[in-house]
N, C-alpha and C positions, 0 to 999 in steps of 0.2 A: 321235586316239583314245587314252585311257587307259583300261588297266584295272585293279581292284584287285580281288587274292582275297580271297576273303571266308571261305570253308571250304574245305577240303580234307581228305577223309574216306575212310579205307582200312579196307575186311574183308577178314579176312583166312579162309581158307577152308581146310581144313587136307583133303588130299586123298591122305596118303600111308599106306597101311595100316599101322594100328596094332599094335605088337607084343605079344604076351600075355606076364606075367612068367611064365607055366608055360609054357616052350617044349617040355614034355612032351604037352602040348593042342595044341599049336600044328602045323601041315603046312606047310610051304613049297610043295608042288605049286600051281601056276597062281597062282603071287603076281609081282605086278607087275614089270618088269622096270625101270623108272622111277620115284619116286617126287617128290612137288614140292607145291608149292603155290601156288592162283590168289587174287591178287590182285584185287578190284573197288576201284575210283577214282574217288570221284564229285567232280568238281571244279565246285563254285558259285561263276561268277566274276560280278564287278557289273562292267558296261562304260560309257563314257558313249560312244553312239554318235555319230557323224557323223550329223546329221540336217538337212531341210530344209525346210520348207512351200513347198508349190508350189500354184500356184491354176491351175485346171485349168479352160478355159475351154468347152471340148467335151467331154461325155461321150455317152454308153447312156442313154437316160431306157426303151427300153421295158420296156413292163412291165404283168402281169395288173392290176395296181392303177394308178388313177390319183389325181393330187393338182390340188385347188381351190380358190382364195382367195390374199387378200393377207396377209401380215402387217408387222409393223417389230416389231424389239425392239430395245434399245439396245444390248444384249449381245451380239446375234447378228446382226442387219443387217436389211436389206431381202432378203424373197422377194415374188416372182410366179409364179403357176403357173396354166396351162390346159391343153388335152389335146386331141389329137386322138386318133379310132377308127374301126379298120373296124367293119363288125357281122357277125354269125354269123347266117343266115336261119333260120328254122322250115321243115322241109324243104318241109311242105304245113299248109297251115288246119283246124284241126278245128272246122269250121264246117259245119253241117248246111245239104243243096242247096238247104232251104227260103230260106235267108239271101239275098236279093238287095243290091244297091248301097245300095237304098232304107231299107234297114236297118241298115247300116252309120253307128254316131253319129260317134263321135270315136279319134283316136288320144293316147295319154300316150305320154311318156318318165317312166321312175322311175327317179333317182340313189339306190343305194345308201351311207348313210355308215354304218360299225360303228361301235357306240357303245364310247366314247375313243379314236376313231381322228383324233382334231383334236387342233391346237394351238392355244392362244389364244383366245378370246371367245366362247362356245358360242352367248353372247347377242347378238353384235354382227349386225344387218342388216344381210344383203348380195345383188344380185342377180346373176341367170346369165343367159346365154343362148345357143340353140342352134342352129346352122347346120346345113346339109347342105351336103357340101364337092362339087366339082364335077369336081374329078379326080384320079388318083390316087394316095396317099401312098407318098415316094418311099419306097426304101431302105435306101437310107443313113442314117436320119431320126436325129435324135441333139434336146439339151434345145435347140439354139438356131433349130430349124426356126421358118420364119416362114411363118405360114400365110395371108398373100398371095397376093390371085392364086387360093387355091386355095376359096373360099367370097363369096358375096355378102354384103357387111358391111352394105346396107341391106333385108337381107331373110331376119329370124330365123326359124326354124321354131317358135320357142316360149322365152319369158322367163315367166321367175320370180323372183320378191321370198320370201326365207326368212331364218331363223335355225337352226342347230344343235341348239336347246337342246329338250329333248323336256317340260319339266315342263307345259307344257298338255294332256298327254295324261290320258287315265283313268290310275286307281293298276292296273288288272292291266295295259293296254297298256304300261305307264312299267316295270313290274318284269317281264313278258317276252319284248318284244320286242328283240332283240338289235343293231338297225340302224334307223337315223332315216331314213327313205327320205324325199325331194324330188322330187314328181308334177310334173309340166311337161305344161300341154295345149298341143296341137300343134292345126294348122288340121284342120276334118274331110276336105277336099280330100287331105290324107297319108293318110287313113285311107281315102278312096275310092279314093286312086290304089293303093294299097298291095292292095287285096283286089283290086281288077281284075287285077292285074298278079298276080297269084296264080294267076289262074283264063284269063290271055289267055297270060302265058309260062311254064310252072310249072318250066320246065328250067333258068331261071336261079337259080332257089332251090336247085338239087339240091347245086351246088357254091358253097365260099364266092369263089373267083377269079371265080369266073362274076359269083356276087351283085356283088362289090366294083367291074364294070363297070358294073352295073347303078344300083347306090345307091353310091359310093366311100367314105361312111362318112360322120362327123361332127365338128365343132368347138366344143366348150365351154368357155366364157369367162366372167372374171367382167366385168361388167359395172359393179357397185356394190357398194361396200364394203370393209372395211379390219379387220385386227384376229383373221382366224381362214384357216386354211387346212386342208381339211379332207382324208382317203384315203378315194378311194371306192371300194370295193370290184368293183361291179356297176352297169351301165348299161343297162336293156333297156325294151322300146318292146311299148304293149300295144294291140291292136282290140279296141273295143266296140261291141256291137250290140244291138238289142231286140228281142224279137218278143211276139205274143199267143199265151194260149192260153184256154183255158175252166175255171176251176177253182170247184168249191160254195162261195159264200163267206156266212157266217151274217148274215144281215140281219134284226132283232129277230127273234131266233132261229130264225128260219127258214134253210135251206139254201138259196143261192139260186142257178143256176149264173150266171155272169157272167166276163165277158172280161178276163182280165188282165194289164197288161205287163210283161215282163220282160226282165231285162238281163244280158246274159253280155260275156266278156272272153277274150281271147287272146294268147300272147305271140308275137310275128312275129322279133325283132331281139332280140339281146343282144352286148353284147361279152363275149369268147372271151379264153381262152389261144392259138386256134388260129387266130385272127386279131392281127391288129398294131393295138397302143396304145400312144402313144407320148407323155411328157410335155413341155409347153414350159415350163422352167424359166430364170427370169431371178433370181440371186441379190447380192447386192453386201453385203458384209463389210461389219460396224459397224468402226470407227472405234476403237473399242476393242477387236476383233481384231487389226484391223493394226497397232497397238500393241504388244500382243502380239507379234506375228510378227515384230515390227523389233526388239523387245527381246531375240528368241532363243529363244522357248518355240516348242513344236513342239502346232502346233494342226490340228485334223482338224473337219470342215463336213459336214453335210447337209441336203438335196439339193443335191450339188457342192460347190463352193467351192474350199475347202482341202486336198489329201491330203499326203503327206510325205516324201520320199525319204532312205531311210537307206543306210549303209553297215556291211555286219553285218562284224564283225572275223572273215571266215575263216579269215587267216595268224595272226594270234592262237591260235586251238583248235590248226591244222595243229602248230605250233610246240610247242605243252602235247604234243600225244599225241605228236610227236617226241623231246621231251625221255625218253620211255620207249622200254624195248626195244620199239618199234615192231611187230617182228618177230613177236614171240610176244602181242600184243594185239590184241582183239575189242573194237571200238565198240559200244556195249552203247543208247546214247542219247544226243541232242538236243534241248534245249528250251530256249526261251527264255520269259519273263517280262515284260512294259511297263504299267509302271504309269500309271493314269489318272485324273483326277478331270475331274467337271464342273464347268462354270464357271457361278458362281452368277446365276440368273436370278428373273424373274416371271411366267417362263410355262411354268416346270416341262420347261423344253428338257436334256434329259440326255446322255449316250452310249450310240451307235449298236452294237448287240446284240453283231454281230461284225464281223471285222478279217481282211482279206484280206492279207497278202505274198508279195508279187510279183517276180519278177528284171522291173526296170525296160524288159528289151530286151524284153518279152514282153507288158507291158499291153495293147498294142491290141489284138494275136494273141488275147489271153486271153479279151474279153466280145465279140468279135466271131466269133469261134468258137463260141462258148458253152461252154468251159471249165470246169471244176473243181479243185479245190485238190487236185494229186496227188502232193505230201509230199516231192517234190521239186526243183523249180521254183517250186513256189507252195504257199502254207501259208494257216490260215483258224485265227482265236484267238475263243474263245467271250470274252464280259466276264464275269469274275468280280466278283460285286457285295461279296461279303465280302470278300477282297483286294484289291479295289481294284484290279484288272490286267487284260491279255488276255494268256491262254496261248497260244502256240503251241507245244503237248507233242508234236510227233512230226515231226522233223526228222532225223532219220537218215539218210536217203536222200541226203537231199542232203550230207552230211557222206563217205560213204561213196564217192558219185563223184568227190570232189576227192583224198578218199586215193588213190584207184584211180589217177587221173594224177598225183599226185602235185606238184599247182603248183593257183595260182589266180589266175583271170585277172578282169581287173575285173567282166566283167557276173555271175560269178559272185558279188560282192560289194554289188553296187549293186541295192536294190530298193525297192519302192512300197508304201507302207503307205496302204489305205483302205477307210472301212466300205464294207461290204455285205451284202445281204440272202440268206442261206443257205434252202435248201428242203432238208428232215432229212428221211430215211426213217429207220425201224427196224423190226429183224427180231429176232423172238424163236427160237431156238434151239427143236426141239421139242425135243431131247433133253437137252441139259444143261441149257435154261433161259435161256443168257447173251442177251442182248441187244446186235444189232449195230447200228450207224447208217452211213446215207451220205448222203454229199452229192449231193444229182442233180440242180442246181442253185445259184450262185453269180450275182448281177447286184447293179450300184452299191447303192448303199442309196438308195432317193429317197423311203420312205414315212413319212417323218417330217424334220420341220429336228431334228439333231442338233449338238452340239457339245463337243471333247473335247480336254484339255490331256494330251501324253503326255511319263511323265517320260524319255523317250530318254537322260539324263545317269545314269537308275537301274533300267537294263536289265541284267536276271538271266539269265543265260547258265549253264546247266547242263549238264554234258558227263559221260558215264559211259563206260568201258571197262572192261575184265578184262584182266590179264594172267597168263599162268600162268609160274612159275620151276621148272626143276628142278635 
């Protein structure tokens, strides 16, 4: 590791009371018995890290959103993606007593997609298809779960033939609706068994552990097609029924009463944040990544692939704020800088929003916990699209506990750089107004194929203190 200063930038703060040329004006009572002046140090150093691409063969796929479809790019390789889901029951039917079996038509599934939440061929044809799985999803589930064994593969619950592309729609559907949903008819037998079992055990609905013995959930696959892989938002499952009633209806213009059918719908099943989703992701690196990665660039992948193991120069900073009176100095700030670009494509594949770092000895601990980035062991850099970079601005903390012992030991220096998907809150201040954010959620990034070259060789490293002299 080399590094090279780039600035080194001192205010100087002048703190010792001033003396007036009319010492006739002037009182010495309760004038300082010390006078001096505090120094602030901002030192901007460019580092080239120790950095490494590591392909990472197991991760976290779950997640509120799931991913559908195949693609290939040259750029970025081959994915595959399908998903399994519990579901979340409707506690009870709002279905009037009137409603028997005999009236019960069909049951749907609707796949939610948000409109641009795909990559690749909005147009390209491809088919789904959907299982009910037969026992229950483990655990431990991670992207290489094989869902064997757990679904009858010659016996769908419902296939679909679609495209992504909404321009067949009317022009008001096309300009407001905000998600291209994909209806899937299901046998009516589901929809029979479904409302029985409504109304013969209503107690397994009350609870989702309960329901999840009951139905274990489901597995959707693509079946056909190549070329778009889509994030679906929401997956939820609807009963439809008819009934009659008697309404005047103008029969050359007369008022006529007369019998007429009608059709209502209900939603029974959705997938949940409070149930388990979980993605099967198969990805394999073009060719001209690994390329890349043999040549020494330091390259970042989503869903999976690639993340990056650095080594941040701690004894370097330790060494700089040593070289001062240590003593009489306050760390004032931490931040580093890593510059990024995308690598140029044909399907509009960019980089991943934000940037997780990690001490290396802690990844598993970190999204198996459910963790968050708490500014000392782990940090989270937004992408700045105008600079070109991700910041991680508030590393203090961690800078502060190595002074405190006064040494550093490797795992403090060895960590994992990779996207992920942040969930931001913010709070508006009643009183001042200021605006606060948090993170109350950190998981891999898997809602997009992303891809990102990082210049690791032209990492900015900003370090602040104060010191006071007297």
């Amino acid at each position: 590791m080399h590094s090279f200063p780039l600035a080194c930038g001192a205010l100087l703060l002048a703190c010792a009371a001033a003396t007036s040329c009319n010492e006739d004006e002037t009182s010495s009572i309760g004038s300082s018995l010390t006078q001096g002046e505090v120094t602030i140090i901002v030192d901007s150093i460019a580092f080239d890290l120790d950095s490494r691409p590591v392909y990472r063969q197991r991760y976290d796929t779950r997640s509120t959103t799931t991913l559908l479809g195949r693609l290939d790019v040259p750029e970025y390789g081959s994915l595959s993606c399908s998903f399994v889901s519990q579901l979340l029951p409707a506690a009870a039917l709002s279905i009037p007593d009137s409603i028997t079996e005999s009236h019960v038509d069909s049951m749907r599934m609707v796949i939610q997609v948000p409109r641009g939440s795909l990559t690749g061929d909005s147009l390209a044809p491809q088919q789904l298809r959907v299982f009910r799985l037969n026992r229950q999803l483990p655990s431990d589930i991670s992207n290489q779960f094989d869902p064997t064994g757990y679904y009858d593969p010659s016996a769908p619950i419902g296939t679909r033939s679609y495209t992504l592309s909404a321009i067949a729609e009317k022009d008001s559907l096309f300009t407001n609706s905000t998600a291209i949903p994909i209806s899937i008819t299901l046998p009516r037998d589901e929809a029979v068994a479904t409302y029985r079992a409504y109304h013969e055990r209503p107690e397994v609905f009350q609870w989702p552990a309960e329901f999840a013995k009951f139905m274990p959930g489901i597995y959707v696959e693509q079946n056909f097609g190549r070329g778009c892989v889509a994030n679906i938002s929401k997956s939820f499952f609807l009963l439809y029924w008819h009934y009659r009633v008697q309404r005047n209806v103008m029969i050359d213009s007369v008022s006529t009463p007369t019998v007429v059918l009608m059709k209502d719908s209900v939603a029974v099943f959705t997938t949940a944040p409070e149930v388990l989703s979980s993605n099967n992701i198969s990805y394999t690196p073009s060719q001209l990544l690994e390329s890349r990665v043999a040549a020494g660039e330091t390259i970042l992948t989503t869903p999976g692939g690639y993340e990056t193991h650095i080594t941040f120069p701690a004894q370097a900073i330790l060494n700089r704020y040593h070289e001062q009176d240590f003593n009489m100095a306050v760390i004032n700030g931490l931040s580093m800088s890593l510059p990024a670009t995308t690598i140029s494509n044909d399907y509009n594949i960019g980089v991943a929003p934000y940037l997780l770092m990690v001490k290396t000895s802690e990844i598993d601990d970190f999204f198996a916990n459910g963790r968050i980035p708490d500014e000392k062991t782990s940090f989270y850099a937004t992408y700045n699209s105008l600079k070109g970079a991700y910041e991680f601005k508030n590393m203090r903390q961690y800078l502060l506990d190595i002074v405190a012992k006064d040494k550093v030991d490797k795992t403090d220096t060895e960590f994992t750089l990779m996207p992920v998907y942040l969930t931001i809150e913010s709070e508006k201040s009643q009183y001042t107004g200021a605006i606060t954010t948090y993170v109350t959620a950190c998981t891999p990034y898997i809602y997009a194929p992303t891809m990102t070259r990082l210049a690791t060789d032209r990492a900015m490293i900003c370090f602040t203190f104060s010191q006071q002299t007297y």
